[in-house]
N, CA and C atoms as an extended XYZ file, in Angstrom:
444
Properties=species:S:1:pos:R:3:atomname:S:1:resname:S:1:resid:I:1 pbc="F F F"
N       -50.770      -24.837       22.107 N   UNK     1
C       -49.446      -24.628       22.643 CA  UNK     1
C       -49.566      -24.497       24.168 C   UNK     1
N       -48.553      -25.038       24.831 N   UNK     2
C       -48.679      -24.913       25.993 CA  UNK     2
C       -48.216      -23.824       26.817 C   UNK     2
N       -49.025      -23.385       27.885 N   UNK     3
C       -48.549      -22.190       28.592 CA  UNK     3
C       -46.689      -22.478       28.966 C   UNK     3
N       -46.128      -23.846       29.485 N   UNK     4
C       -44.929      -23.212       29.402 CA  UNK     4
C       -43.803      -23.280       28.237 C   UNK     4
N       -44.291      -23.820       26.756 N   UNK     5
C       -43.825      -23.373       25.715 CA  UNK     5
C       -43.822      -21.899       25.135 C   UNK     5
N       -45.297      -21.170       25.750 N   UNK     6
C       -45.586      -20.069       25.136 CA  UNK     6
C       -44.320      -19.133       26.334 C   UNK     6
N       -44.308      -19.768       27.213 N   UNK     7
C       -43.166      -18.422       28.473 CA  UNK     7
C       -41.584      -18.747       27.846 C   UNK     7
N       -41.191      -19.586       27.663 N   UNK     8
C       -40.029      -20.189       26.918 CA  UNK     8
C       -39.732      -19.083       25.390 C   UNK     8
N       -41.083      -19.373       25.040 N   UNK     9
C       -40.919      -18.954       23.520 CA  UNK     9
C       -40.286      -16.941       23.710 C   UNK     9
N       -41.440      -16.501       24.703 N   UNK    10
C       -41.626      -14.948       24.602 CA  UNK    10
C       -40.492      -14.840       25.362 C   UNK    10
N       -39.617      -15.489       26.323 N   UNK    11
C       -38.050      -15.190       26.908 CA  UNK    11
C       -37.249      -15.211       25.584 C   UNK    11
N       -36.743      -16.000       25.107 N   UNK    12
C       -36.166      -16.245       23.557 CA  UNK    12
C       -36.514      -14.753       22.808 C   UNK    12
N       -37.804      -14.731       22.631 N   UNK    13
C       -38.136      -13.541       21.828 CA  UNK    13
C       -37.757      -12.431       22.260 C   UNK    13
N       -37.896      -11.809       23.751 N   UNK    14
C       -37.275      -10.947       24.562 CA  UNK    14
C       -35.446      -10.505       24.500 C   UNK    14
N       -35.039      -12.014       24.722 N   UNK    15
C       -33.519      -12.024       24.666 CA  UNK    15
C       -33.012      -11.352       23.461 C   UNK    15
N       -33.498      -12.510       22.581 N   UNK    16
C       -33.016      -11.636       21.350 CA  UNK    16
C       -33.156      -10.529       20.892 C   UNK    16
N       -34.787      -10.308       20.865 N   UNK    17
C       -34.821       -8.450       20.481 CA  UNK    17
C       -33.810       -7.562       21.626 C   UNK    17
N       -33.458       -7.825       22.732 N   UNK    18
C       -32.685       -6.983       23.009 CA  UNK    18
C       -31.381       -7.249       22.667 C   UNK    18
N       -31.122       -8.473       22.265 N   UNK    19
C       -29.493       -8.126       21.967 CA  UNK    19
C       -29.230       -7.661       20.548 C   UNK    19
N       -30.522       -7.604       19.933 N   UNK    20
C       -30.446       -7.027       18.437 CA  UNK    20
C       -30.822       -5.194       18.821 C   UNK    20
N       -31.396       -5.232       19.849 N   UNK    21
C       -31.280       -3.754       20.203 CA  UNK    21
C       -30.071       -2.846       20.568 C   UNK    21
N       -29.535       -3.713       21.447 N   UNK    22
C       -28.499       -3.377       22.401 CA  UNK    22
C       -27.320       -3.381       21.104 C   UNK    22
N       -27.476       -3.903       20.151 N   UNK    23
C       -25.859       -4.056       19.276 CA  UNK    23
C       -25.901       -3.051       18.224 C   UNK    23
N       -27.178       -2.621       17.914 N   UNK    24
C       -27.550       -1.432       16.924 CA  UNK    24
C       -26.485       -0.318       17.048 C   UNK    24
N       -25.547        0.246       16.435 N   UNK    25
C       -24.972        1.449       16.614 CA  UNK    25
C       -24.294        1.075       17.381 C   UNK    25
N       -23.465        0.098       17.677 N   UNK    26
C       -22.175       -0.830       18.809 CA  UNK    26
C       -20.912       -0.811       17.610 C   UNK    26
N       -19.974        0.515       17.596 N   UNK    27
C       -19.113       -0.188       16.457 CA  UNK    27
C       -17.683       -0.309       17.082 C   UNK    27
N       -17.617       -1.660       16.544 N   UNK    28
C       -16.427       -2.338       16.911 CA  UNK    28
C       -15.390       -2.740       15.823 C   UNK    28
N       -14.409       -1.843       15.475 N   UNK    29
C       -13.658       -2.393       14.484 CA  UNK    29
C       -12.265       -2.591       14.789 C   UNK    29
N       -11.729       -3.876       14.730 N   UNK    30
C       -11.068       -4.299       14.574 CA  UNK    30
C        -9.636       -4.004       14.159 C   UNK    30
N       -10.315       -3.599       12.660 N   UNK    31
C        -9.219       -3.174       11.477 CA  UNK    31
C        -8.468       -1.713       11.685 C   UNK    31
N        -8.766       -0.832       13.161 N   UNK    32
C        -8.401        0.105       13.226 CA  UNK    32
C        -6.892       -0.147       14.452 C   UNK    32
N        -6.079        0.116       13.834 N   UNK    33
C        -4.805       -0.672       14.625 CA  UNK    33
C        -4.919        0.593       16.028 C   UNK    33
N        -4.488       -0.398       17.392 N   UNK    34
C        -4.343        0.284       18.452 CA  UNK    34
C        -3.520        1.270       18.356 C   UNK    34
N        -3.293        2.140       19.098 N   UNK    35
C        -2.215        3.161       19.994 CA  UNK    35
C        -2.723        4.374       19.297 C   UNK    35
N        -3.870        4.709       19.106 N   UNK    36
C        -4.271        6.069       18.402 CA  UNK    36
C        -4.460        7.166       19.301 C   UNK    36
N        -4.236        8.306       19.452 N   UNK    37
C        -4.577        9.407       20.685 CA  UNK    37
C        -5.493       10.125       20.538 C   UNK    37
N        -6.008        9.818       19.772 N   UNK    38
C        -7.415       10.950       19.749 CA  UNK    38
C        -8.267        9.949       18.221 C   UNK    38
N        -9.669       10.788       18.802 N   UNK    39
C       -10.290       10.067       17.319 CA  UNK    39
C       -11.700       11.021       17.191 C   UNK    39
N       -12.769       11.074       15.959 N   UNK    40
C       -13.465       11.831       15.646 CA  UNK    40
C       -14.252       10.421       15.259 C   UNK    40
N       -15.328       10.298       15.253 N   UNK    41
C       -16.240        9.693       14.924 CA  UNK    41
C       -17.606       10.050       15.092 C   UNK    41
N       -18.248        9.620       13.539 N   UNK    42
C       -19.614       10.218       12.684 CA  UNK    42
C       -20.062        8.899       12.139 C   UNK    42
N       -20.957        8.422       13.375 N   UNK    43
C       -21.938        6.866       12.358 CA  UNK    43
C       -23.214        7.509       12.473 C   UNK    43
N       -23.430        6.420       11.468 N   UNK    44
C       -24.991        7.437       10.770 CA  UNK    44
C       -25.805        6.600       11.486 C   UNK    44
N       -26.800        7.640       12.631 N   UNK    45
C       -27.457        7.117       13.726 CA  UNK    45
C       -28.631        6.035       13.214 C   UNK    45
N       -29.568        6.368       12.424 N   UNK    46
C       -30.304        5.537       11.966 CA  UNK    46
C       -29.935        4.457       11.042 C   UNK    46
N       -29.014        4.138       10.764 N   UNK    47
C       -28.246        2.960        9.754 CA  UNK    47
C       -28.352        1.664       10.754 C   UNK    47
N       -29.006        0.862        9.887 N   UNK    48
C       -29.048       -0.952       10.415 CA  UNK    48
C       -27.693       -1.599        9.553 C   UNK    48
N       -28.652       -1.471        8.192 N   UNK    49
C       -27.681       -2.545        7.346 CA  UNK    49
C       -27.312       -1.448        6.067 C   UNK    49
N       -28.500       -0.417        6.066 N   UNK    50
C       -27.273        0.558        4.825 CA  UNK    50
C       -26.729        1.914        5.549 C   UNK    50
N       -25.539        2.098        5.259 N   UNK    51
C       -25.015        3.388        6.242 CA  UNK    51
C       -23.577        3.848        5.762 C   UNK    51
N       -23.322        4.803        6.218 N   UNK    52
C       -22.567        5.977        6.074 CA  UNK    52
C       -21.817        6.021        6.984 C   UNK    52
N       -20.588        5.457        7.566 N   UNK    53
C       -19.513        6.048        8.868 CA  UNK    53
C       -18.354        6.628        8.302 C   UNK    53
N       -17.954        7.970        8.984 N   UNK    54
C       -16.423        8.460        8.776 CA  UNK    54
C       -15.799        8.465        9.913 C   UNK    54
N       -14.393        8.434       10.240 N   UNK    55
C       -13.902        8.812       11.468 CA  UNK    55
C       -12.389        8.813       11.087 C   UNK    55
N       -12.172        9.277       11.967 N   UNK    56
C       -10.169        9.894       12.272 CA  UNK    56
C       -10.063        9.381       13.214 C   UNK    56
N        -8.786        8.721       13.138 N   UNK    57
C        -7.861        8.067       14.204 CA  UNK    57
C        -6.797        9.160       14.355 C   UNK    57
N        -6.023        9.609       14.987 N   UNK    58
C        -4.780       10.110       15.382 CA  UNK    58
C        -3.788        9.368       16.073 C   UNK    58
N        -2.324        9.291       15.856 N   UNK    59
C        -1.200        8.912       16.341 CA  UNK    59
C        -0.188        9.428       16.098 C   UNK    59
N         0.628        9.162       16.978 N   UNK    60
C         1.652        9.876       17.440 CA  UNK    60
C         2.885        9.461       16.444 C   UNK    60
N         2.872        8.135       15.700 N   UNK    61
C         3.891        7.739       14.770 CA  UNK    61
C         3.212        6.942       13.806 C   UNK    61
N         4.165        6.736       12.419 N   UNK    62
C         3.646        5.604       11.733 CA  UNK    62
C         3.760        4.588       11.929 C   UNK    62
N         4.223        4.131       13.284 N   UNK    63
C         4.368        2.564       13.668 CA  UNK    63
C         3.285        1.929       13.565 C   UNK    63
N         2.380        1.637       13.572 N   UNK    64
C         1.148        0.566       13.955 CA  UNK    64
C         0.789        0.287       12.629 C   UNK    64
N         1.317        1.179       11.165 N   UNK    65
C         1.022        0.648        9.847 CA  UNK    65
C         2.133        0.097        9.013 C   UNK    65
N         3.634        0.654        9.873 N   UNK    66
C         4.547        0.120        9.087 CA  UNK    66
C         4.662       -1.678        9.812 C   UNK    66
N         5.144       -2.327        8.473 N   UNK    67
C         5.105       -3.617        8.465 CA  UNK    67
C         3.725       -4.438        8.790 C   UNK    67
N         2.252       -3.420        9.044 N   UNK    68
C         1.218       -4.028        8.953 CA  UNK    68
C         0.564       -4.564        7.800 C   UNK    68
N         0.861       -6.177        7.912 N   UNK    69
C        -0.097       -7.476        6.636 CA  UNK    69
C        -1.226       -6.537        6.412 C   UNK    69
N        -2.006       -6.068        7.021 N   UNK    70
C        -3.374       -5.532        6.044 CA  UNK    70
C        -3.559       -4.432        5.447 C   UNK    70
N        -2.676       -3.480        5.988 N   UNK    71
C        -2.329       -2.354        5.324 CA  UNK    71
C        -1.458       -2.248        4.291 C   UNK    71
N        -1.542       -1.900        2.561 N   UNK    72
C        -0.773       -1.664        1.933 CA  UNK    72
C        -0.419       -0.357        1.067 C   UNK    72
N         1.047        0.221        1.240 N   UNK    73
C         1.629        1.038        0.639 CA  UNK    73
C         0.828        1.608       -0.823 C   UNK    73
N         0.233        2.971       -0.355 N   UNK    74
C         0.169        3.460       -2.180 CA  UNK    74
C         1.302        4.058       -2.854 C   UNK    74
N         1.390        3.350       -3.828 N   UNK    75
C         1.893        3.734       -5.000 CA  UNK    75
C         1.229        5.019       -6.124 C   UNK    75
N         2.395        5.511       -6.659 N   UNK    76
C         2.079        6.526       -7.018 CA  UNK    76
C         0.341        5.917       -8.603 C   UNK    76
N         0.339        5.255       -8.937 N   UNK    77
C        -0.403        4.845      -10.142 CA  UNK    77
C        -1.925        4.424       -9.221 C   UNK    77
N        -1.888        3.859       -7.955 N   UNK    78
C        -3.335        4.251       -7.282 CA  UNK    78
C        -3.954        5.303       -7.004 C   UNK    78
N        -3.612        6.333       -6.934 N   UNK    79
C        -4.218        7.835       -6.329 CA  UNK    79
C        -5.078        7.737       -6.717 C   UNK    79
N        -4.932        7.945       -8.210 N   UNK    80
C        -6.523        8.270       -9.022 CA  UNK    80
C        -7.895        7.691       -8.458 C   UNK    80
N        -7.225        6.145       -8.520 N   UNK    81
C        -8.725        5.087       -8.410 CA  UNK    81
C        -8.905        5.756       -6.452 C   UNK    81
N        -8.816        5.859       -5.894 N   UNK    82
C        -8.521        5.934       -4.369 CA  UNK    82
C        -9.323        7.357       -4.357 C   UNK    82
N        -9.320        8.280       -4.988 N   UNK    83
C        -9.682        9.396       -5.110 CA  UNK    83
C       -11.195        9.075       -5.031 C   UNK    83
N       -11.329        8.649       -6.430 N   UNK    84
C       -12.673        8.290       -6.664 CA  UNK    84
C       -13.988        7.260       -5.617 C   UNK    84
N       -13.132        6.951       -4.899 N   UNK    85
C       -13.750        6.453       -3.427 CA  UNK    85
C       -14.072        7.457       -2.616 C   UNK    85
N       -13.325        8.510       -2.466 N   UNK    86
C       -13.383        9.342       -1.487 CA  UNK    86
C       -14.303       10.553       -2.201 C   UNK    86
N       -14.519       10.696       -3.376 N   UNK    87
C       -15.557       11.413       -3.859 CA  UNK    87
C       -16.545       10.591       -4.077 C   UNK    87
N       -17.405       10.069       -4.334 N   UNK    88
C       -18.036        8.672       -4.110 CA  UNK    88
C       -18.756        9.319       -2.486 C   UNK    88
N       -17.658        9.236       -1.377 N   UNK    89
C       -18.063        8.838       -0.314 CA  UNK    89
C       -18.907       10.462        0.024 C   UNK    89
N       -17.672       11.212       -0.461 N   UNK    90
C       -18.663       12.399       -0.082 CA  UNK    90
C       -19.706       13.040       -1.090 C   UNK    90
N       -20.120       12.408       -1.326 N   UNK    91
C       -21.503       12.561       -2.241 CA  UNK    91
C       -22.609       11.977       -1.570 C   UNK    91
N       -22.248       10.667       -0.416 N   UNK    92
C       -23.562       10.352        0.162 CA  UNK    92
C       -23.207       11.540        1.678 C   UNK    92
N       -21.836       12.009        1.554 N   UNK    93
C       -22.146       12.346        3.102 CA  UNK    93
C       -23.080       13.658        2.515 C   UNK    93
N       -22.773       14.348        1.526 N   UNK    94
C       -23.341       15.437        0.882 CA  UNK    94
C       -24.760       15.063        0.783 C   UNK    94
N       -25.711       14.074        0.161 N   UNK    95
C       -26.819       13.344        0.067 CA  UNK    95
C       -27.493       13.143        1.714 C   UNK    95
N       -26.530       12.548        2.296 N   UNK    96
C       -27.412       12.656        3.483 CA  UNK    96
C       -27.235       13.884        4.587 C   UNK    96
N       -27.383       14.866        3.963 N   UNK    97
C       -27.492       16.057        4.534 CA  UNK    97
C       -26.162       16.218        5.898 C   UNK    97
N       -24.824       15.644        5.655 N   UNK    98
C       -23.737       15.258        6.815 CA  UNK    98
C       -22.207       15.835        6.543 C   UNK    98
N       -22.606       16.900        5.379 N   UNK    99
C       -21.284       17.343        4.950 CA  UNK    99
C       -20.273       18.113        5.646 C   UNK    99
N       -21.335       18.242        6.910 N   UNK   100
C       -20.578       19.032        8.045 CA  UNK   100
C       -19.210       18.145        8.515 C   UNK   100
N       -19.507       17.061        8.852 N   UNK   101
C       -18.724       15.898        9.645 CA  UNK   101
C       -17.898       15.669        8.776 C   UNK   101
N       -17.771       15.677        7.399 N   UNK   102
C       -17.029       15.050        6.633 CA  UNK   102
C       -15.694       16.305        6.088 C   UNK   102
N       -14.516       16.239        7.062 N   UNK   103
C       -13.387       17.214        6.067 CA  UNK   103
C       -12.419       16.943        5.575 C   UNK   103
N       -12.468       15.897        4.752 N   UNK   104
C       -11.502       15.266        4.159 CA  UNK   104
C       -10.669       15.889        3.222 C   UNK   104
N        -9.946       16.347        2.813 N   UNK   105
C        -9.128       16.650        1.533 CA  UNK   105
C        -8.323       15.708        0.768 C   UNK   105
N        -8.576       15.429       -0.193 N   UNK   106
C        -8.242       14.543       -1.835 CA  UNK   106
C        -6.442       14.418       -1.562 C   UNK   106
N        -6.021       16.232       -1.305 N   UNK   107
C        -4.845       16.448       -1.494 CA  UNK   107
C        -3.767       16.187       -1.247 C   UNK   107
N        -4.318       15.480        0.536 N   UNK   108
C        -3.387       14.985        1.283 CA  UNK   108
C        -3.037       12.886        0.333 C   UNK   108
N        -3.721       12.904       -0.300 N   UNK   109
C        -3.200       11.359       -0.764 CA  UNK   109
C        -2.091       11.391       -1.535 C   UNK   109
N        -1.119       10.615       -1.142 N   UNK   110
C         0.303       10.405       -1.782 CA  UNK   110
C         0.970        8.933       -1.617 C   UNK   110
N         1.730        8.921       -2.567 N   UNK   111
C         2.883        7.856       -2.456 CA  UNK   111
C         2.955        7.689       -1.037 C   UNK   111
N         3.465        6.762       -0.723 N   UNK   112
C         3.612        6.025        0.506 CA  UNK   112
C         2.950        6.183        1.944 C   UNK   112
N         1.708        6.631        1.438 N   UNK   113
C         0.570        6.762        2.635 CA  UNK   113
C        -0.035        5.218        2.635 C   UNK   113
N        -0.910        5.015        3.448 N   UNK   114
C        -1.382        3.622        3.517 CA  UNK   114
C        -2.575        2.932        3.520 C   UNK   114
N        -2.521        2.259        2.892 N   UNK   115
C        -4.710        2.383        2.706 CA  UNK   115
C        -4.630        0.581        3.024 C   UNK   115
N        -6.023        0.296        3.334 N   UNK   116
C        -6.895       -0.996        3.305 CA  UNK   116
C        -7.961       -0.753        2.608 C   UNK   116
N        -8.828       -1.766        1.377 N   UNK   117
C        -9.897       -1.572        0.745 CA  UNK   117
C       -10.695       -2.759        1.051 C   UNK   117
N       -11.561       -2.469        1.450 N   UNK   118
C       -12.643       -3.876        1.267 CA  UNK   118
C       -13.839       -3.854        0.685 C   UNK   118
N       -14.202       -4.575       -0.434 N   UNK   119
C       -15.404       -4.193       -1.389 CA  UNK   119
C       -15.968       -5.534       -0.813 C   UNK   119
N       -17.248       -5.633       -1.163 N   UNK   120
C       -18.043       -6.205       -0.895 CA  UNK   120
C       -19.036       -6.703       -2.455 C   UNK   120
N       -19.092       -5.536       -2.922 N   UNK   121
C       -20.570       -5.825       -3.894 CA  UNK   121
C       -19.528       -6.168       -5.539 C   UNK   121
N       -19.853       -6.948       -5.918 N   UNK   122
C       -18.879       -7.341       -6.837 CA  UNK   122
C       -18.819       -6.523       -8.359 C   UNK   122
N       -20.421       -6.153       -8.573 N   UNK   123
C       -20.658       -5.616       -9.861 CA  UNK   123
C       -20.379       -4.018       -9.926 C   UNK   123
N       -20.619       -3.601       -8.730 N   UNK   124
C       -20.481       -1.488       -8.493 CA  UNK   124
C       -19.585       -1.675       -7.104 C   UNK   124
N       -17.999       -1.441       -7.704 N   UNK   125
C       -17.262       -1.012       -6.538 CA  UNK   125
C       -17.732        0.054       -5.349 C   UNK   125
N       -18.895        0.642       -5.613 N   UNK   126
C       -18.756        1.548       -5.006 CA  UNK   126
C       -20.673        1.359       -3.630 C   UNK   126
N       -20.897        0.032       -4.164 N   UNK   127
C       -22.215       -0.059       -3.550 CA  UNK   127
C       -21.994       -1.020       -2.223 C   UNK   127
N       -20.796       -1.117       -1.926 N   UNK   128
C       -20.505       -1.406       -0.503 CA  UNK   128
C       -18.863       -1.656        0.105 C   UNK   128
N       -18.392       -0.534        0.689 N   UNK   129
C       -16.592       -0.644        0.835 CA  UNK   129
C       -16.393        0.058        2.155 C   UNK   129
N       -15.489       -0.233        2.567 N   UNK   130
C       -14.672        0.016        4.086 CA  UNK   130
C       -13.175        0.885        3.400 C   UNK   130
N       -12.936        1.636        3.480 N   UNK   131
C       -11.385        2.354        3.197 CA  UNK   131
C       -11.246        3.051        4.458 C   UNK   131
N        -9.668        2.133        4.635 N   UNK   132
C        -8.925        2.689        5.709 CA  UNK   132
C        -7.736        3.390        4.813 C   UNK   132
N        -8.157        4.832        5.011 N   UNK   133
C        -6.551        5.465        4.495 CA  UNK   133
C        -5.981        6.254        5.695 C   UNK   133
N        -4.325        6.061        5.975 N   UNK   134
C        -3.413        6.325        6.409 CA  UNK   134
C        -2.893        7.399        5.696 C   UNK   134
N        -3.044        8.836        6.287 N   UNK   135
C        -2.148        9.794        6.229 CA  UNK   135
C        -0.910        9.661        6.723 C   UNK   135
N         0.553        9.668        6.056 N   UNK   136
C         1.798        9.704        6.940 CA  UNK   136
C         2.218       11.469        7.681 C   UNK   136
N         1.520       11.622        6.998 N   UNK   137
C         2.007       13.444        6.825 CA  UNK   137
C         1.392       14.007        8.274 C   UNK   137
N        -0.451       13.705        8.522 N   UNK   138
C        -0.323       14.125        8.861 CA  UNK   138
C        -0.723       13.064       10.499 C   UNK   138
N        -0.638       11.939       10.058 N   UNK   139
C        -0.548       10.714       10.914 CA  UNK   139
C        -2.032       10.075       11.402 C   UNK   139
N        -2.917       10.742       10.362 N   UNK   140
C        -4.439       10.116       10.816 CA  UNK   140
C        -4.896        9.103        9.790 C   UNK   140
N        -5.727        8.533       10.336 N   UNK   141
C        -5.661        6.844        9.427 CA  UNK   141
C        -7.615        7.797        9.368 C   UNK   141
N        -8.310        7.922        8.008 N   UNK   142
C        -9.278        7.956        7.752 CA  UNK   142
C        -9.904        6.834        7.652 C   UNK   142
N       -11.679        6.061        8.526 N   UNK   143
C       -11.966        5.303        8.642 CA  UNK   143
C       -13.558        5.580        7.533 C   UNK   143
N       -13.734        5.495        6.113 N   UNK   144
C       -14.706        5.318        5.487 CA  UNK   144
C       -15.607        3.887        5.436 C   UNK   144
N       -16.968        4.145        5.965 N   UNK   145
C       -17.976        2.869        5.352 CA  UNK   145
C       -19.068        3.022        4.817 C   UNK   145
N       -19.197        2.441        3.498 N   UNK   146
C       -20.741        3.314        3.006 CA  UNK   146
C       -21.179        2.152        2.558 C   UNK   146
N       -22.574        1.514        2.495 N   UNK   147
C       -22.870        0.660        2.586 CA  UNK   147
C       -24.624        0.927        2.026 C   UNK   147
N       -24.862        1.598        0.902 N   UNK   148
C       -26.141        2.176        0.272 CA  UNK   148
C       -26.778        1.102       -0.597 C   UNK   148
């Protein structure tokens, strides 16, 4: 190999390991609608590809979910299943020693609060999902990702 294939090659190699460095723990989501005034966020520092994030959004109204395409209205006959996500979730925050960060209450889920679900793993709903739930009550959109 030639010396300036081998300088070519180790720039490439350089570049990339740092932009695979530099993006580690970079979270950028999308799915969290603007105009929020405050927020709490808990990503699980050592997580690449399996991990644990919670966080709170705060706002000032329910505008940014009413009439939002990706967000949909619960109905009273989802709670249950919706529940069971959120116990689910805190069992790894409980597992990975993080139960501090996590204060969610079950209680606040009701009729016409607002959730997004995204599963991933087709056979165990529960071995890779994103839940965005929307409190109306008390106007914080909970941001769950567990990914074990």
């Amino acid at each position: 190999m030639s010396k300036g294939l081998r300088i070519v090659m180790i720039i490439c190699i350089t570049i990339t390991g740092s932009f695979m460095l530099f993006s580690c723990g970079t979270f950028s989501n999308n799915d969290v609608p603007s105009g929020y005034i405050d927020k709490t966020e808990h990503f699980q520092e050592e997580g690449v590809q399996d991990y644990t994030d919670y966080c709170k959004y705060i706002y000032e109204s329910p505008d940014p979910f009413i009439d939002n395409k990706e967000y949909k209205i619960i109905e009273e006959g989802e709670i249950e299943n919706i529940k069971k996500y959120f116990d689910d979730f805190q069992s790894w925050m409980i597992a990975s020693d993080r139960n501090d960060e996590y204060d969610f209450n079950k209680r606040c889920i009701s009729e016409g609060d607002y959730i997004k679900l995204i599963t991933k793993a087709e056979d165990d709903m529960f071995a890779n999902y994103t839940l965005y739930f929307f409190d109306v009550e008390s106007l914080t959109l909970y941001y769950l990702h567990n990914n074990i």
